[in-house]
C-alpha positions as CSV (number, residue, x, y, z in Angstrom):
1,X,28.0,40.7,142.4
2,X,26.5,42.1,145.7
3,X,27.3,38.8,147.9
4,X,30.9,39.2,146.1
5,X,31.7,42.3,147.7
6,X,30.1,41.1,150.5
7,X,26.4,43.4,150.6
8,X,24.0,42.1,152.2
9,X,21.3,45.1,151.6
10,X,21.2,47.3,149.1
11,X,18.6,50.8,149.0
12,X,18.3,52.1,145.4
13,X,16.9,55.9,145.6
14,X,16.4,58.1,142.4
15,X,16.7,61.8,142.3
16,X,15.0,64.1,140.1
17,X,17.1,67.2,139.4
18,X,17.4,70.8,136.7
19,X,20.2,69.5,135.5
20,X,19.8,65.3,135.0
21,X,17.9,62.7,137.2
22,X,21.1,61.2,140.0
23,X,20.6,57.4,140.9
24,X,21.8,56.8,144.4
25,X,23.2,52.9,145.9
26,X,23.5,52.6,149.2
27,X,25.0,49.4,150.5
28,X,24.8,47.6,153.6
29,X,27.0,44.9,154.8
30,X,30.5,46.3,153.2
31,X,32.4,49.1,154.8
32,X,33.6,51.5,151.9
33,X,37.3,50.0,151.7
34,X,36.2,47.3,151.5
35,X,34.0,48.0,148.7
36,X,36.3,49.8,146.6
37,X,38.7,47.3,146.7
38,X,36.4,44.9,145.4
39,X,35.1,46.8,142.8
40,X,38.4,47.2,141.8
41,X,39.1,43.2,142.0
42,X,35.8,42.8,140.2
43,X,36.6,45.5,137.3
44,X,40.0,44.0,136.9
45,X,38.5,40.2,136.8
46,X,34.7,39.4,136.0
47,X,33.2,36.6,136.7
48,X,30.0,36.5,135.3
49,X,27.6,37.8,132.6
50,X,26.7,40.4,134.5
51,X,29.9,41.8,135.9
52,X,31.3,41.9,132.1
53,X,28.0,43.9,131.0
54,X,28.8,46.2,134.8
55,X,32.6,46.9,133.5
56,X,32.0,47.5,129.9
57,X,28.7,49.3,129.6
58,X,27.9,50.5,133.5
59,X,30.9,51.5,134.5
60,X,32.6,52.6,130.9
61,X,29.5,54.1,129.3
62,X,27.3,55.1,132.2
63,X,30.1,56.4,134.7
64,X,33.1,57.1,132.1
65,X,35.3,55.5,133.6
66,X,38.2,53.4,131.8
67,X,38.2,50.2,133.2
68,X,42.0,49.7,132.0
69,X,43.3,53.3,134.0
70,X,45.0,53.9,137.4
71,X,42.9,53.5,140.2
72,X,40.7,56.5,141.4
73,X,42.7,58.7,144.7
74,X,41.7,56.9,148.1
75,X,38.5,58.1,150.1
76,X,38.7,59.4,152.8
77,X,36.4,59.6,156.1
78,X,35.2,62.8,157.5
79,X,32.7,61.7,159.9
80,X,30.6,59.2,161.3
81,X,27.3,59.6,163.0
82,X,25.3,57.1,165.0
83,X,22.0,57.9,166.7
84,X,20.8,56.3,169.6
85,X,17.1,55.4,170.3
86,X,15.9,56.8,173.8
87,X,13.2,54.9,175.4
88,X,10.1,57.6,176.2
């Protein structure tokens, strides 16, 4: 699924919180268009095992979402930061 939407990393961070523990992905690889569109592609048409189990039980049970509804509004960027290493 990750070389489909074309990740080449991926960082997997969990957050303990009061209310409920938060799971965090962070992909590398894919600009978020470009990921969204292929989720979409790969919600809408599965190829494997494991994208069926992602659209009926990760994305339906886990998220809520209904695989079968209008697509979510478009993102949109705010900002981008870059750093830049300074040689000392």
């Amino acid at each position: 699924m990750l070389e489909r939407l074309g990740v080449t990393r991926e960082h997997i961070f969990h957050q303990k919180a009061p209310a409920a523990d938060v799971m965090v992905l962070v992909w590398e690889g894919v600009d978020q268009e470009q990921a969204a569109e292929g989720m979409g592609e790969l919600i809408k048409k599965p190829q494997s095992e494991h994208e069926r189990y992602l659209v009926s039980h990760v994305v339906r049970e886990l998220h809520g979402i209904d695989p079968t509804a209008a697509p979510p509004p478009q993102i949109e960027k705010i900002a981008t930061v870059e750093t830049q290493r300074v040689a000392t």
